[in-house]
C-alpha positions in Angstrom: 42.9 -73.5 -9.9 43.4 -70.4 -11.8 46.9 -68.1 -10.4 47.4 -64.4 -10.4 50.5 -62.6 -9.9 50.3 -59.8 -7.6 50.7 -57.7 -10.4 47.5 -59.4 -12.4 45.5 -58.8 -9.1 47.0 -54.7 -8.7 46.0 -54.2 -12.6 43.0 -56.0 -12.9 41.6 -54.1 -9.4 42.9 -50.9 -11.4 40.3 -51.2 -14.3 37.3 -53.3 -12.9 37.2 -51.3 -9.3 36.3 -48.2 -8.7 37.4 -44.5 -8.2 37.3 -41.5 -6.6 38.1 -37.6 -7.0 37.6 -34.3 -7.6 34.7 -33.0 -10.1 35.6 -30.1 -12.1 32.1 -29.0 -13.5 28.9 -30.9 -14.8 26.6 -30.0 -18.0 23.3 -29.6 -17.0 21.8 -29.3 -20.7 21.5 -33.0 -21.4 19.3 -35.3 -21.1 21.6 -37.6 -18.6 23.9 -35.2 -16.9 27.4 -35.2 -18.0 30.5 -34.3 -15.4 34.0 -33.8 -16.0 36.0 -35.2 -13.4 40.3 -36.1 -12.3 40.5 -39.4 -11.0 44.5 -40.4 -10.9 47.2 -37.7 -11.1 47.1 -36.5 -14.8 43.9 -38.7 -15.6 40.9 -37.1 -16.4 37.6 -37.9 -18.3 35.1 -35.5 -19.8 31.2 -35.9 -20.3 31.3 -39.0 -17.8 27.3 -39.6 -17.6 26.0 -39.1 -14.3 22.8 -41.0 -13.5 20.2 -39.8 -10.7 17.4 -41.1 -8.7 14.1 -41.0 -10.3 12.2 -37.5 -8.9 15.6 -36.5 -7.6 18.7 -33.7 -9.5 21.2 -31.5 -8.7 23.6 -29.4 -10.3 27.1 -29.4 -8.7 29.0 -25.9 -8.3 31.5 -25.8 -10.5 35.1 -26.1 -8.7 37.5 -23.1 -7.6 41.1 -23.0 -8.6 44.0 -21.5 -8.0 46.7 -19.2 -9.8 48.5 -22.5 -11.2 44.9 -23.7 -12.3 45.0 -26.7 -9.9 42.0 -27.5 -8.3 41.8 -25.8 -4.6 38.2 -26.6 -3.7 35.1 -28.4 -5.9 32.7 -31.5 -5.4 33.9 -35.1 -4.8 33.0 -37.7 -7.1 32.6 -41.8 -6.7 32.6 -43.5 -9.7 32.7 -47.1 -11.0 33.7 -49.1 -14.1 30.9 -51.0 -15.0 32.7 -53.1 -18.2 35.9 -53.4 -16.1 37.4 -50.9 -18.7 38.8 -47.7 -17.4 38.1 -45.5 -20.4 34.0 -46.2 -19.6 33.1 -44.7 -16.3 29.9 -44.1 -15.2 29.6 -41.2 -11.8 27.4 -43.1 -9.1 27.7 -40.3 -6.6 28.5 -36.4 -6.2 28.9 -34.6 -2.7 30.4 -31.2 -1.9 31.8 -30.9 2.0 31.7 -27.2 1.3 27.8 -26.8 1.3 26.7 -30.1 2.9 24.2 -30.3 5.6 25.4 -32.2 8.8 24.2 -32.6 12.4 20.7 -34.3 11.8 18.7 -36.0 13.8 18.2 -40.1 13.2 15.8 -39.9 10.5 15.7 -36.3 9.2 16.1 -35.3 5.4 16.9 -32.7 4.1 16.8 -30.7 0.0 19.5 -27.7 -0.1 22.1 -25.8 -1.8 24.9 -23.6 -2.0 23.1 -20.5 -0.6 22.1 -22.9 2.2 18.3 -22.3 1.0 16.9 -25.7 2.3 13.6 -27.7 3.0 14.2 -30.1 6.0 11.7 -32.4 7.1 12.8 -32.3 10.9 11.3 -34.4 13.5 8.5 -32.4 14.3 7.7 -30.1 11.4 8.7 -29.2 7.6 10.9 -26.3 7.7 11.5 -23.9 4.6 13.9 -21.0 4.0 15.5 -18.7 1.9 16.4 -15.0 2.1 15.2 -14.8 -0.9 11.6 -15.7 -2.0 9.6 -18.8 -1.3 7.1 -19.6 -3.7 4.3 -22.1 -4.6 1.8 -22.6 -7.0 -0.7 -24.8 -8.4 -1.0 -24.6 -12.0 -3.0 -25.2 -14.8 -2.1 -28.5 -16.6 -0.4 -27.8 -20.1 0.8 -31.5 -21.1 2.6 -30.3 -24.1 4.2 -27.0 -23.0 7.7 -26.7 -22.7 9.2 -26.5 -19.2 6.4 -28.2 -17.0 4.7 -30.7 -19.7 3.7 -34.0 -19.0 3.8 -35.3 -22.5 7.0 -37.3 -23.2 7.8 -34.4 -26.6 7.3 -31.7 -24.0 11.1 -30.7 -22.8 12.4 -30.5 -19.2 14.0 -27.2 -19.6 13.7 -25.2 -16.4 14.5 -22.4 -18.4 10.9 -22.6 -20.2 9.0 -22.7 -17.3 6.2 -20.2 -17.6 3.0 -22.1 -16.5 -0.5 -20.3 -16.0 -1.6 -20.7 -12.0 -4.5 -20.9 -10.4 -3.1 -20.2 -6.9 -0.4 -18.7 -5.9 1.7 -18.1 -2.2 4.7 -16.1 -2.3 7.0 -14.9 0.4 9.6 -12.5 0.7 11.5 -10.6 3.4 9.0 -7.4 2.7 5.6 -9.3 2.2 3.6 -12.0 1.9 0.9 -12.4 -0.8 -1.6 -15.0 -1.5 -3.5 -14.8 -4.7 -6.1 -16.5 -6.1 -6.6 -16.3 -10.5 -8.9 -17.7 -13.5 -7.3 -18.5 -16.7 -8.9 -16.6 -19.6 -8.7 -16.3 -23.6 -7.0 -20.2 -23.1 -5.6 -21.3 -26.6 -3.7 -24.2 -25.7 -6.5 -27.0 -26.1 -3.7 -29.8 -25.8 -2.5 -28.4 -28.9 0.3 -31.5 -29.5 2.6 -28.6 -32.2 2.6 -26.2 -29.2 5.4 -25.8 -27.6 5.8 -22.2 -26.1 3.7 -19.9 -25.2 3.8 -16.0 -24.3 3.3 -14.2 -21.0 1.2 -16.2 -19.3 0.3 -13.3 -16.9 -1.5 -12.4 -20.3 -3.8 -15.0 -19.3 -4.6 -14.3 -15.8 -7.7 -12.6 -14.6 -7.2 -11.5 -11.0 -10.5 -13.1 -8.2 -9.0 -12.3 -5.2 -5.5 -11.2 -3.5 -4.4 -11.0 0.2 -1.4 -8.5 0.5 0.9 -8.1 3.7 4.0 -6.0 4.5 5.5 -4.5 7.7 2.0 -1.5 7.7 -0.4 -2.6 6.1 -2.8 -5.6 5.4 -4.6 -5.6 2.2 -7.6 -7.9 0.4 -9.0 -7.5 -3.1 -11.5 -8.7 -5.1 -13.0 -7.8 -8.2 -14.9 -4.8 -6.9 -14.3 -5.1 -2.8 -11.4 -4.2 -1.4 -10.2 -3.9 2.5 -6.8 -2.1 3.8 -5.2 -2.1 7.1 -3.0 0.6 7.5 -1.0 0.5 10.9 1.5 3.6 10.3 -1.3 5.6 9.4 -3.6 4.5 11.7 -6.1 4.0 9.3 -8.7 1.6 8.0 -10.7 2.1 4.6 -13.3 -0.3 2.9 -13.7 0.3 -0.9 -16.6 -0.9 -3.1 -15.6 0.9 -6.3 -18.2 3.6 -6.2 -18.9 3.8 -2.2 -16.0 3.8 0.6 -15.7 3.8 4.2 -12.3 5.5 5.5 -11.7 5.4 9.5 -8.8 8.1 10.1 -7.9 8.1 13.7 -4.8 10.3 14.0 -7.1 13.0 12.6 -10.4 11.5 14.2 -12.7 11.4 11.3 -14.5 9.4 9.3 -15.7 9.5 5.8 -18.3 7.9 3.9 -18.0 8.2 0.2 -20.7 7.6 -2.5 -20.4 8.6 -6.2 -21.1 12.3 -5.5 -21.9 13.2 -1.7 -19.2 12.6 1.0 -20.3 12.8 4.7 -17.5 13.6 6.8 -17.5 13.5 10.7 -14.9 15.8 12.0 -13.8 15.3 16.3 -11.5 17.8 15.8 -13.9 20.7 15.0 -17.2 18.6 16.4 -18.7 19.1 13.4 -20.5 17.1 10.7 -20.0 18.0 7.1 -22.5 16.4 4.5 -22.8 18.2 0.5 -21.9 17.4 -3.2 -18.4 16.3 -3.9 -17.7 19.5 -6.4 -19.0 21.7 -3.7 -17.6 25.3 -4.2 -19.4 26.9 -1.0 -17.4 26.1 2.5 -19.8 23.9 4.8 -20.0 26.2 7.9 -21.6 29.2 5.5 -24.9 26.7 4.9 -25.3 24.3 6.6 -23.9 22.3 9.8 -24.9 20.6 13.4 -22.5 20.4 15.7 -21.8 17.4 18.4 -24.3 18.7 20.6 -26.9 19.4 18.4 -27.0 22.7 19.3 -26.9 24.5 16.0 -29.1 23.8 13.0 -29.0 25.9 9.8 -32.0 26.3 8.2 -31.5 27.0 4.8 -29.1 23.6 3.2 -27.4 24.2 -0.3 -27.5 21.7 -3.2 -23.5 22.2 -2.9 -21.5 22.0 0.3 -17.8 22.3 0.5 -16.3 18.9 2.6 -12.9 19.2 3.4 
């Protein structure tokens, strides 16, 4: 039978158990994170490797202190000894009862941070938010490009991350916009010595976009476009070189071609039909009122519409 003295049992408990604390800050630029973190009164250890679960990372806020420099609020750390010596710890687990969710439902799970920006998959739906901007993409696949690479060479850095979309939703307090892009002049070819890139907007050719703020709803393609303007009171259809514009405050419509406008006018009951450089005012030549009543015989090559 192997005996301890209490005081083998309190030291070797000391240096083979484990410990917890307050985190001062973490470094985010390695490959395993690093934290610095107290553990006893006066004990402290710097770049303590902190491993995370596979698909999962976060990057603690660093800790506040006061005017003495002691810590007054920061992150908690738990951390163990896996060699039974004290000078090798290894951080299993960082939490911060300053930003953490609480109040779940059996079940729930939750992704946030200090801004309280969260995704929390609730009982009955997925629920997003930020006041900021939500945004998601689908991307072209550029295994050796720094930032968002699949090859193993490629590097993590979020920093990097400029990838080339397809498709893209984005949401902000102002608007919403939907786009949908083709990737031109592409000179990546899985190039395995490329690493960076420029603007990748340099690459995108614009198919079609869906626009939306507090007035106005707006499509585009290529050569159509559609706008719904609700503070005007206004709709107009665009084809490039032919356009449709419904104006209600001022109850008329126009129809636009490359170089005639016809323009019905409630206002004045009057429609106004002529060449878009027209010098000559529209009543002088040539006009027909709502009823039909009046017809000018002579028409000019040239009719004022305004």
């Amino acid at each position: 039978m192997q005996r301890e003295t209490p005081l083998d049992t309190s030291i070797r408990s000391f240096v083979s158990g484990g410990a917890r604390g307050c985190a001062h800050e973490a470094d985010d630029k390695k490959l395993m994170q690093e934290v610095k973190l107290n553990f006893l009164k006066g004990e402290m250890r710097d770049k303590v490797e902190r491993p995370q679960p596979y698909g999962f990372t976060g990057y603690i806020r660093k800790a506040e202190y006061d005017d003495d420099g002691q810590i007054k609020t920061c992150a908690e750390h738990f951390t163990h000894f896996p060699t039974g010596n004290r000078a090798f710890p290894v951080c299993e687990m960082l939490d911060d009862r300053r930003y953490r969710l609480n109040n779940f439902k059996e079940g729930e799970v939750a992704v946030y941070d200090d801004q309280q920006q969260k995704v929390h998959l609730q009982r009955d739906r997925i629920y997003a938010r930020s006041e900021y901007k939500i945004e998601m993409r689908v991307i072209k696949d550029q295994k050796y490009m720094d930032g968002h690479g699949k090859d193993p060479s490629a590097s993590r850095d979020q920093q990097k991350d400029k990838s080339r979309r397809w498709s893209t939703l984005v949401m902000d307090k102002d608007t919403i916009t939907i786009e949908r892009t083709d990737i031109v002049n592409d000179d990546d070819k899985d190039d395995p010595k490329k690493h960076t890139q420029d603007d990748p907007e340099k690459h995108i050719v614009m198919l079609s976009r869906v626009y939306l703020d507090k007035d106005t709803i707006h499509v585009f393609t290529p050569t159509i476009s559609v706008l719904w303007d609700e503070k005007n009171k206004k709709m107009v259809l665009n084809t490039g070189k032919t356009s449709i514009t419904l104006d209600d405050p001022n109850k008329k419509i126009w129809l636009h071609t490359d170089n005639t406008d016809v323009v019905l006018n409630e206002n004045i009951q009057k429609v106004q039909v002529g060449d878009k450089d027209a010098e000559i005012p529209a009543a002088m030549l040539g006009s027909v009122d709502s009823n039909g009543d009046v017809i000018v015989e002579r028409v000019a090559k040239k009719v004022l519409v305004k």
